[in-house]
Each structure stands twice: as C-alpha cells, then as structure tokens.
C-alpha positions as CSV (number, residue, x, y, z in Angstrom):
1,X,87.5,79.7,107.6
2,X,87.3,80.2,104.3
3,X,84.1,81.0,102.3
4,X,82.6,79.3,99.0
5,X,83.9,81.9,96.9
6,X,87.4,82.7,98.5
7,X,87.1,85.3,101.1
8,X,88.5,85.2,104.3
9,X,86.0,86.9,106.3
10,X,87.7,89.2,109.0
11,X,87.7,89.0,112.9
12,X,84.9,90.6,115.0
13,X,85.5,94.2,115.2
14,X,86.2,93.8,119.3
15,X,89.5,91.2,118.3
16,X,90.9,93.3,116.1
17,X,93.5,96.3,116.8
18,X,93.0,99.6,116.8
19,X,94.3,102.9,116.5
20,X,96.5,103.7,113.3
21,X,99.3,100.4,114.2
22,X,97.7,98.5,112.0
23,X,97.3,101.0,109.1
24,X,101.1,101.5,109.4
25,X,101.5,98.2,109.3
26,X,100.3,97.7,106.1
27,X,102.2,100.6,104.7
28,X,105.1,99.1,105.8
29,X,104.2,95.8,104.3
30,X,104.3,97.9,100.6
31,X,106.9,99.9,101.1
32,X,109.1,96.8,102.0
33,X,107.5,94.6,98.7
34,X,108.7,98.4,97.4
35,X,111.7,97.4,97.8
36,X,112.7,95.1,95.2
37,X,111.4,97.5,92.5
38,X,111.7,101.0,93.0
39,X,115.2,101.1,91.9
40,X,113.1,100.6,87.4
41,X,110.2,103.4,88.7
42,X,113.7,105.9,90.4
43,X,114.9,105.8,87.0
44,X,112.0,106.6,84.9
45,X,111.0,109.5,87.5
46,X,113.5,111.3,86.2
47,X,113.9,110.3,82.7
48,X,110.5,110.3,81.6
49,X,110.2,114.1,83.1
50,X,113.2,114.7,81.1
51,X,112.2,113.4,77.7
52,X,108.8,115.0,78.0
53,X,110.0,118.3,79.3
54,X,112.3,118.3,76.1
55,X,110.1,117.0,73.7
56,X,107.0,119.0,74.4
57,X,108.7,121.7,76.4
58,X,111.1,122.4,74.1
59,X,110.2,120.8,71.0
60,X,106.6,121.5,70.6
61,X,107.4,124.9,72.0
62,X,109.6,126.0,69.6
63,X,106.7,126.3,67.0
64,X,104.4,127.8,69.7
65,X,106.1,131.6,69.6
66,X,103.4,133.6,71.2
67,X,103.3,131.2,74.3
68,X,100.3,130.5,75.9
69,X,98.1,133.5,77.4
70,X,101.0,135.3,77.6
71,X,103.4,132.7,79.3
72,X,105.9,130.5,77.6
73,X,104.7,127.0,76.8
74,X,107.1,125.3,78.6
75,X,106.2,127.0,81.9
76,X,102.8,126.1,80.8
77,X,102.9,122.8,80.1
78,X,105.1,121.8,83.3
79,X,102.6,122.5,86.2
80,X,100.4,120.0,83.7
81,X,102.4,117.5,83.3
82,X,103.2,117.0,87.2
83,X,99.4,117.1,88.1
84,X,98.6,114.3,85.0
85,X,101.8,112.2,86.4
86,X,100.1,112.4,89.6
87,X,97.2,111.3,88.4
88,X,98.6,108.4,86.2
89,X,101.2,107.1,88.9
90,X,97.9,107.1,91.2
91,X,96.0,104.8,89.0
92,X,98.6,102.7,87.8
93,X,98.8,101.6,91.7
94,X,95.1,101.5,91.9
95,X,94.6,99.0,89.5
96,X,96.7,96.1,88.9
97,X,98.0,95.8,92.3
98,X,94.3,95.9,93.8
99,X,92.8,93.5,91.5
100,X,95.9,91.4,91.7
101,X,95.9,91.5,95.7
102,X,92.3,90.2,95.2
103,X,92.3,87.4,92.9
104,X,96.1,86.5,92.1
105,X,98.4,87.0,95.1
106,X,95.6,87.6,97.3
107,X,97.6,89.4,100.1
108,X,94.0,91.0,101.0
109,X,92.7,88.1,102.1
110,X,95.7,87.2,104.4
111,X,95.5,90.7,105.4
112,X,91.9,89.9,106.2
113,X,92.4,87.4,108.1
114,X,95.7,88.5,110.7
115,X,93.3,90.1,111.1
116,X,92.7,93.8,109.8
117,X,89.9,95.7,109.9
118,X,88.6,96.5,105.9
119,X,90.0,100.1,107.1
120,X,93.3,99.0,107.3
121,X,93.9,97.1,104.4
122,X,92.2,100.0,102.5
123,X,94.1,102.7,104.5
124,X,97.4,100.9,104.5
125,X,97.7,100.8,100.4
126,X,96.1,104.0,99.9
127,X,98.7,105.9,102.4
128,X,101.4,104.1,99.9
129,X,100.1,105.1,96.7
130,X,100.6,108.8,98.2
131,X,104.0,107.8,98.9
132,X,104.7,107.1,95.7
133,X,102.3,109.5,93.9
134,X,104.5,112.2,96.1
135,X,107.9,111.0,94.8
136,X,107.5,111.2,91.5
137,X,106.1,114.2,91.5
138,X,109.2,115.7,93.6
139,X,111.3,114.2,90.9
140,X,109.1,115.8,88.5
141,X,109.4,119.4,90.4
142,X,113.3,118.7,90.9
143,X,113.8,118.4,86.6
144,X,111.6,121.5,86.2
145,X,113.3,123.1,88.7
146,X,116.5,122.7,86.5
147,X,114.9,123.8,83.3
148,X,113.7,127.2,85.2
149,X,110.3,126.4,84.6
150,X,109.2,127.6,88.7
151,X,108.2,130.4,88.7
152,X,107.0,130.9,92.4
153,X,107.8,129.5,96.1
154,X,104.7,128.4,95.8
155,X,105.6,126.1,93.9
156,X,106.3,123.9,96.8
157,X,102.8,123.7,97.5
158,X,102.3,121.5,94.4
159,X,104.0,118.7,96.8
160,X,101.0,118.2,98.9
161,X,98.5,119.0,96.6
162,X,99.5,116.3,94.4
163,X,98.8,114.0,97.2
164,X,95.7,115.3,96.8
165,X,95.1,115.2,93.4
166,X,96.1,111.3,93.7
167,X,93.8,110.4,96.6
168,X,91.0,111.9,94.8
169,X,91.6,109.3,92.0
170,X,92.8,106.2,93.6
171,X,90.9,106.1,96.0
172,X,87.4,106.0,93.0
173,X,89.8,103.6,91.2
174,X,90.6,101.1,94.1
175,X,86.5,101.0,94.2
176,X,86.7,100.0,90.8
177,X,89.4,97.5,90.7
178,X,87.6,96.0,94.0
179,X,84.3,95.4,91.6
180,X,85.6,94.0,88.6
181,X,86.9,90.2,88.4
182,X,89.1,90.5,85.2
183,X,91.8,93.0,84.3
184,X,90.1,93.3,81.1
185,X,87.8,95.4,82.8
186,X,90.9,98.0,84.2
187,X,91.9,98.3,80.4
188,X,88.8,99.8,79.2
189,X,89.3,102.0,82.2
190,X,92.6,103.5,80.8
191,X,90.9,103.7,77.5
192,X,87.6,105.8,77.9
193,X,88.6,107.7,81.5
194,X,92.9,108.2,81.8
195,X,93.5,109.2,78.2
196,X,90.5,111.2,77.6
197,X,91.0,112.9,80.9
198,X,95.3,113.6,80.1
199,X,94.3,115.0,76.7
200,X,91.6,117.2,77.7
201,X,91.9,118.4,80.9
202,X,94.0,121.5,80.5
203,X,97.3,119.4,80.4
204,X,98.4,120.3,77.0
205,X,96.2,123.5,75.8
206,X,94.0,125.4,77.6
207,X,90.0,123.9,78.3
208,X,88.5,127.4,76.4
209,X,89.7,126.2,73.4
210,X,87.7,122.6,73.3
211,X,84.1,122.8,72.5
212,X,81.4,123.7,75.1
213,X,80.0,119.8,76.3
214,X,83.9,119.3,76.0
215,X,84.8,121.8,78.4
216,X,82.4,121.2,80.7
217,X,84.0,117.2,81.0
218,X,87.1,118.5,81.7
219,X,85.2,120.6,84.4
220,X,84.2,117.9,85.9
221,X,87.2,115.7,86.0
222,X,89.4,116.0,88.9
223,X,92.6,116.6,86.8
224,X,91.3,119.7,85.8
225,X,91.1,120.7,89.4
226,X,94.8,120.0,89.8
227,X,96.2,121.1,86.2
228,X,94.2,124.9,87.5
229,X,96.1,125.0,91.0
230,X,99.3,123.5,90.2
231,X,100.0,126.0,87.4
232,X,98.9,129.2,89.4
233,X,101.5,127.7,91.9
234,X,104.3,127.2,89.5
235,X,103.1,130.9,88.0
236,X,102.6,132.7,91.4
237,X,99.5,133.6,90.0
238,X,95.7,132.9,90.8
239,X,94.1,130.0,89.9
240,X,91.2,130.2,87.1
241,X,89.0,129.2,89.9
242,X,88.7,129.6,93.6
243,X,91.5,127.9,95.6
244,X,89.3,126.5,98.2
245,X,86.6,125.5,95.1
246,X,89.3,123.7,94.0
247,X,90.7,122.1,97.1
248,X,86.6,121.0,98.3
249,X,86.0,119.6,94.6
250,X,89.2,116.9,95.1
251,X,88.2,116.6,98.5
252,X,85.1,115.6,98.0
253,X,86.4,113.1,95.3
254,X,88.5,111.9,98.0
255,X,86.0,111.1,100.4
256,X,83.1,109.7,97.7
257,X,85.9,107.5,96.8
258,X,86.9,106.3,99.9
259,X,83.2,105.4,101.0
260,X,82.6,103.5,97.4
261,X,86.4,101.8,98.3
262,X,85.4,100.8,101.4
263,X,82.2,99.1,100.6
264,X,83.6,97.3,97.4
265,X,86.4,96.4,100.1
266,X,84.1,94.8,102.5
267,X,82.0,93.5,100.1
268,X,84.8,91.2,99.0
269,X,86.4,90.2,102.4
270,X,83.8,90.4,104.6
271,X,80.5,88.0,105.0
C-alpha cells in the first residue's frame, strides 16, 4: 500500500527480520551499486592526496620556513587534510544519495517495503559511508606515508578514528538530507557548514590564531575534534585536548545524529 504522499509504510515490527542480516544486507546492496563507480573515486583517492600534499605541503610550505609550532608544515597539514577528507567523503554520501534514495530512485521506499525495519535502511547506508570514509582515508595515509610525513605508529590509529570522525557527521547529515525535499537545500549546506568548517577548524593553520567567537566555532565543530587527535597521532605527541574528551565529543555527535536520523527516517517511511 502506498500512502498519499509516496511512502511505503513498513511491516509490523513482529514480520520483519532481526538481528544484524538485514543491516548487512543493505550494506551489501551499496557496496554492489559500488561497484560500477568506484573505479573514478580509486583514482581521485590517490591523486587528489597527491596534488594537495604537493601543492600545500610543498608549495605553500616552502614560504612557511619556521614551520608550524615547531613542526614542519607539511607534517602539519597532513594529519588535517585526512581528518577534513574524512569529513568531506562522509557528507558527500550523506547528501545526494539520501535525498536521491528518497525522492528520485527511491530505493528507501522499496527497502521499506521488503521489508526493513527504519534501522536497517539507516544502519545499512551508514555502515557503507564508513566503508568508504575508511578507504580514502587509507589512501590518504598510504601517499603521506610516501612523502614521510608519519611520524608515529600511532599513526595507524587515524584508520579507525576517521570512522569516527565520519559517523559523527553523516550520521547529523543523513538527518538533514531526510528533512529537506529539494537539493537546493544540501547546497546551502556545503556553503555555510562544510567550507566554513575545512577553513577554520585547525586544517590549514592553527585555531589560536582566529579570533576568540572564531575559535570557539571551530571548538565546537566536530572536525576540530579530529584535526586535534589525528595530528597528535601522526606526531606521536599529545593531543591539545584530552583523548577521551575528544573521543566522547564525536561520540556523542554520533549518537545525537543517529537519534535525529532515525526519526527524520521514520518520519518519511513510516505512517
């Protein structure tokens, strides 16, 4: 049955499957539509690591001879860059593809309607934007590795913490993208939160030097959060703030975003 304005509304909670099957299932279902495109998005995971890494890195860091706080640009910029391509790869699938798989393609509905509890469908595409949040920030690690810019074994730890840093966006930004009806809406998002967040966040100089109200927005933004424990791990040094500060802060992104997700979720494809 469909309803007057589109939505399938799911099963009853007691005829439909439990347990994680279905959650993989979904996974599964992206990874395989993955499939006809991740040859373009293999290519620019390393190239675009590359270019940047050389133009900034090396380019911008030639004029910057003092380093910053003591450490060479590049290896300060790096641990950056991978936290804001975390953060950028996690919205770019949180926006498009959510609002498309509601109103254009509308593979949630179908979803909705196998059926799959809102928990899967939500689960499902999350658990694939950490796939790909993770692999193009191992490409990422794998260039800066090359251009001796790690520093630390820890800097392995930047692998799961980028999975992190991306389910503590997406998961606010599939709430989003669930709410709005128009992709005009997702632009304006890009415009007043993704840029201003990648320019001030501690990617490209460090937070002291913006302006006090500045500062304390790049506090408060989750990229921060990252940019902090991804460098002391590509540094092998502490963090500027606590490590478990840090870790509860995206966590509890994670989870605020998740709850918001899931109601704009089952605001849409339930009745």
């Amino acid at each position: 049955m469909v309803a007057v304005d589109g939505s399938i509304p799911t099963r009853t909670p007691g005829h439909a499957p439990r347990g994680l099957a279905p959650t993989l299932s979904v996974l599964e279902y992206h990874l395989v539509d993955y499939r006809r495109t991740w040859r373009s998005s293999a290519v620019s995971s390393f190239v675009l690591p590359l270019l940047t890494m050389v133009g900034f890195g090396l380019g911008v860091g030639a004029y910057v001879t003092q380093g910053v706080g003591g450490v060479d640009y590049l290896d300060f910029l790096v641990p950056g860059l991978i936290a804001s391509t975390a953060l950028q790869v996690a919205v770019g699938e949180s926006t498009w593809p959510v609002l498309g798989n509601f109103n254009w393609t509308r593979t949630y509905l179908a979803q909705a309607a196998a059926p799959l509890r809102v928990v899967d469908i939500l689960g499902g595409h999350l658990a694939f934007v950490a796939v790909r949040v993770l692999s193009s920030s191992a490409a990422f690690l794998l260039v800066a590795a090359l251009f001796g810019a790690l520093h630390s074994v820890w800097a392995l730890a930047i692998l799961p913490l980028v999975v992190l840093i991306g389910l503590a966006v997406a998961t606010p930004v599939f709430a989003y993208s669930a709410s709005v009806r128009t992709d005009s809406y997702l632009a304006i998002l890009f415009r007043f939160a993704v840029i201003p967040m990648t320019l001030f966040a501690g990617v490209f100089f460090p937070v002291e030097s913006l302006p006090m109200g500045l500062r304390w927005a790049a506090y408060v933004s989750p990229l921060w959060h990252g940019v902090d424990l991804c460098r002391a791990a590509t540094l092998g040094v502490a963090p500027q703030w606590s490590v478990p500060g840090h870790l509860l802060y995206l966590g509890a992104w994670t989870v605020g975003g998740w709850l918001l997700a899931r109601a704009a979720f089952r605001r849409r494809l339930v009745l």
